[in-house]
N, C-alpha and C positions, 0 to 999 in steps of 0.2 A: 944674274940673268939680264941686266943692265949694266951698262959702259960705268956708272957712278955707282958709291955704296950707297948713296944720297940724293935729296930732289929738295936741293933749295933754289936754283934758279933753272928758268925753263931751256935756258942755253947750257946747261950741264949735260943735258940730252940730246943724242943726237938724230938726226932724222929716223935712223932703223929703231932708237929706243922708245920714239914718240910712237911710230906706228905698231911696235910690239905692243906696246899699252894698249893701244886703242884696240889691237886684236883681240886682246886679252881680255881685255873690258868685253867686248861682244860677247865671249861664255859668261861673265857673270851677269848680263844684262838678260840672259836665260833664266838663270837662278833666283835672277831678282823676281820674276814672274811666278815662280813655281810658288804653290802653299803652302810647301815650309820650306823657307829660305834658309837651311843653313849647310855649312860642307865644313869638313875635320878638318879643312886643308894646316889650318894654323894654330891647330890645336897645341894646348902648353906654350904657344908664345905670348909675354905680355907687351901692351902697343899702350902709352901714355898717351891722351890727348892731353894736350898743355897749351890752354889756352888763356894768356893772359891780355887779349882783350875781346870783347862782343862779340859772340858771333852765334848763329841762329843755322843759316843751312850748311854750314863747312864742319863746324866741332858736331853736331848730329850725324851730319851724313858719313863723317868718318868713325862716328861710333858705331852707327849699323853697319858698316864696311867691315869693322874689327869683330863685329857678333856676329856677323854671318857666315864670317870663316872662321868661327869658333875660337877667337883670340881672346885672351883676357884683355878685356879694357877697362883705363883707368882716367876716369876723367879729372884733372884738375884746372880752378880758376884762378882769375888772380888773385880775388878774394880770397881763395881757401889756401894759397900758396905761404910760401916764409917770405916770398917777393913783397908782402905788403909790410914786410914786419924790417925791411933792409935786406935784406939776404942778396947778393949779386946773383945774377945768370950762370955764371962760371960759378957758383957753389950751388945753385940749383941741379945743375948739369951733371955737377961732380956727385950730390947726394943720391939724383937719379939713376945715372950711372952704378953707384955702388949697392943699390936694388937689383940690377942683372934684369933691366928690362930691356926686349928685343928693340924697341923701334918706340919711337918720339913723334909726334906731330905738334907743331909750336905754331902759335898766333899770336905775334909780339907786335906793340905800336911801332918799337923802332928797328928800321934797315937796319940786317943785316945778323939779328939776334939769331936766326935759325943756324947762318955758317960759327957763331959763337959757340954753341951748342954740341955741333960736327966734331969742333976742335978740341972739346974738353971730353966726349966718353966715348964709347965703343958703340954702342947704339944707333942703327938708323936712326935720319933726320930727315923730316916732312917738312919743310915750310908751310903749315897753312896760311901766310900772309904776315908779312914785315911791311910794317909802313907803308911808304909810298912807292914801295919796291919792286917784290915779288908777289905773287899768286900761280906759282905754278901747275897746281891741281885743278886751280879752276879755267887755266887757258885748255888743258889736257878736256876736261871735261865739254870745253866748249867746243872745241876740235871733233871730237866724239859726238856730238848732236849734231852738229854740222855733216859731218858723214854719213850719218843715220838720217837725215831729212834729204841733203841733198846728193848725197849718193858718191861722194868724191869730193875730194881737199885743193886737189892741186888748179891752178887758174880761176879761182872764184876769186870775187872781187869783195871784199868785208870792208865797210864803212864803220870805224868807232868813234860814236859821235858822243860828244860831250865834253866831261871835267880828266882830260888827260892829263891835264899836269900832277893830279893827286891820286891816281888813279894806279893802283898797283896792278890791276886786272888789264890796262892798257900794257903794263909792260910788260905781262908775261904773253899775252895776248898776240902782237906786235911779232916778235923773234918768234914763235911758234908758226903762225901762219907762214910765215917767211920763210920755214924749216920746209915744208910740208907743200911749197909750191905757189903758196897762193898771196894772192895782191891787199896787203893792209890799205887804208885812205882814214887816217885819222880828220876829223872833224869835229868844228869850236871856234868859238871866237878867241883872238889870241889873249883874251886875261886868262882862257882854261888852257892855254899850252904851254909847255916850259919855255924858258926861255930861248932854246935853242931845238924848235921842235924839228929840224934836220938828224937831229943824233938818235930819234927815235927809229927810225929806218923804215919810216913808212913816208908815201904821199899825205902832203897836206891840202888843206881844202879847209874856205871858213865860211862853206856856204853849204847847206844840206843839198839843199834844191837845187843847184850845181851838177852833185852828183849821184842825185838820188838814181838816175832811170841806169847809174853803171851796174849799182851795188844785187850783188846775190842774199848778201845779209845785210841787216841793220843791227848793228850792235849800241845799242843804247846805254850809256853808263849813268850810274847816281851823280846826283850833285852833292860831293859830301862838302857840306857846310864847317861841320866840326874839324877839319883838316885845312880850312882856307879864313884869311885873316879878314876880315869883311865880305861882305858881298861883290862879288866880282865881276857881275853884272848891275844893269839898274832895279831889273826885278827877277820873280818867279814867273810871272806873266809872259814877262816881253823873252825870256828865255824860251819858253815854251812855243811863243809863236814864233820863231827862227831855227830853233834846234830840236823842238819834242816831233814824236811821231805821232801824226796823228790822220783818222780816216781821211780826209783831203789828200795828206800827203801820200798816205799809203795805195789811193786810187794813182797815183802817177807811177809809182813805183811799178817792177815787172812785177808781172799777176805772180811768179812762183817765189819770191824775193819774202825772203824769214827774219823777223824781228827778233832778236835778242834779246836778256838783259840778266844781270849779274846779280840782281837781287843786293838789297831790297828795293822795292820798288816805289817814287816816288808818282802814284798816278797823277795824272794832267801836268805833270809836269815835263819829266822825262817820255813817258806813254800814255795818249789819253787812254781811258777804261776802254771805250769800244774796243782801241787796237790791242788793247791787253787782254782780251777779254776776248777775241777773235782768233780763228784756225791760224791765220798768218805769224801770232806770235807763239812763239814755243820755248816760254820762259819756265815752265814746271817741266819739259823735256829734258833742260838742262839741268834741272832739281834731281830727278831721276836717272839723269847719264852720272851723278855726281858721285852716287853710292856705288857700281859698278866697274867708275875710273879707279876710285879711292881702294876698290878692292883689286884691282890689277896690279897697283902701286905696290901695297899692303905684300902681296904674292911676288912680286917680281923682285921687291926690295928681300923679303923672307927667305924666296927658298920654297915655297906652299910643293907640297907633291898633289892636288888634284885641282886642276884648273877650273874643274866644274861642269865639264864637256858633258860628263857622263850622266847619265838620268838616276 
């Protein structure tokens, strides 16, 4: 039902397969609503969540995606894996694999472990997040809120302000909007951009306030400290006053212009509380576009026979 058997990078889909998703996502954004969320659609299929590192809204929101369509899910960490005990990925894959489970979702520190995975079973593969890589699900999901708030993808201007050099959410982020019509403007001082922030394929910009009065969204990113070798700026402080969002700056911004963010959230930092904490931002939107996406995915990558349409 998708051009790929798989969705490990957001460029493996092509413009008709992001917008299928997103259509698709809209019936179960119904479902999500309903009292009792659930549909047979993928019933007797099992779907691993395999997540060997951290994760709070991605490995949840893909396990209620997997229970609502009635899939066997099976969560594992890295803790509870043979991964801690040596076991390689390629024999993870292969043992998995030899269970005859439908479909994978993997969250690995390092690039690239999800296409490792592709290559060793028969089993769909999910990227939920390789390193500093991919995030696929979550640029789809953001896309998805984006259209549901502002009504249309194509010619909106999205500002991603912050830690893009370590930012896997920038690069699925980045090529999606690009797919889909609409104007990226990455933003940062240049210790947070790779070295080469042209091959990203967005406009750069190392001033918020520059281009605050273009931007339709504000896409605010984490500072992940744990990913970056020092501090890369001088403080938390002086980042904040140059790159977080905050009510000042949100007064300049256009009155209909939506705040972002990819969670977790670092308040006063990235977003003060007021603006977190305000109609403008629609950071649990995307919480809730997330289980909806992940079921479209789930269904498209599957095979599901009921989309959900039906009451």
């Amino acid at each position: 039902m998708l051009s790929t058997p798989n969705i490990i990078d957001i460029q493996d889909l092509t413009e008709s397969d992001i917008i299928t998703i997103l259509d698709t996502a809209e019936s179960f954004k119904e479902v999500n609503e309903r009292r009792i969320k659930k549909l047979p659609t993928l019933r007797g299929r099992t779907i691993i969540n395999l997540f060997l590192e951290p994760s709070t809204r991605t490995r949840t929101s893909f396990e209620i995606a997997a229970k609502r369509l009635s899939a066997d899910a099976v969560n594992m960490t890295g803790s509870a894996s043979a991964t801690v005990k040596g076991e390689s990925l390629r024999d993870t894959a292969q043992t998995l694999s030899a269970m005859a489970c439908d479909l994978i979702v993997v969250r690995h520190k390092y690039a690239g472990a999800p296409r490792v995975l592709a290559e060793c079973m028969d089993a769909h593969v999910i990227n939920g997040g390789d390193g500093r890589h991919q995030h696929p699900t979550q640029a789809l999901l953001d896309l998805f809120t984006i259209r549901q708030e502002l009504g249309h993808l194509e010619g909106l201007t999205v500002g991603i302000v912050g830690d893009i050099a370590n930012s896997r959410v920038a690069g699925s982020l980045i090529p999606a909007l690009r797919a889909v019509g609409a104007r990226p403007i990455v933003i940062a001082p240049p210790t947070l951009l790779p070295a080469r922030p042209d091959v990203l394929g967005a406009e750069v910009s190392y001033s918020l306030d520059d281009v605050l009065p273009d931007l339709d969204v504000a896409y605010m990113l984490r500072i992940q400290m744990e990913r970056s070798e020092g501090m890369p700026f001088p403080s938390l402080r002086e980042y904040a006053r140059f790159y977080g969002m905050n009510a000042a700056r949100l007064a300049k911004a256009r009155p209909e212009m939506k705040v972002m963010h990819p969670g977790p959230m670092n308040r006063g930092v990235e977003v003060s509380s007021d603006v977190a904490d305000s109609p403008r931002a629609i950071v649990l939107d995307q919480v809730n576009s997330g289980v909806a996406v992940r079921m479209a995915t789930m269904y498209l990558l599957l095979g599901g026979g009921d989309s959900g349409t039906a009451s």
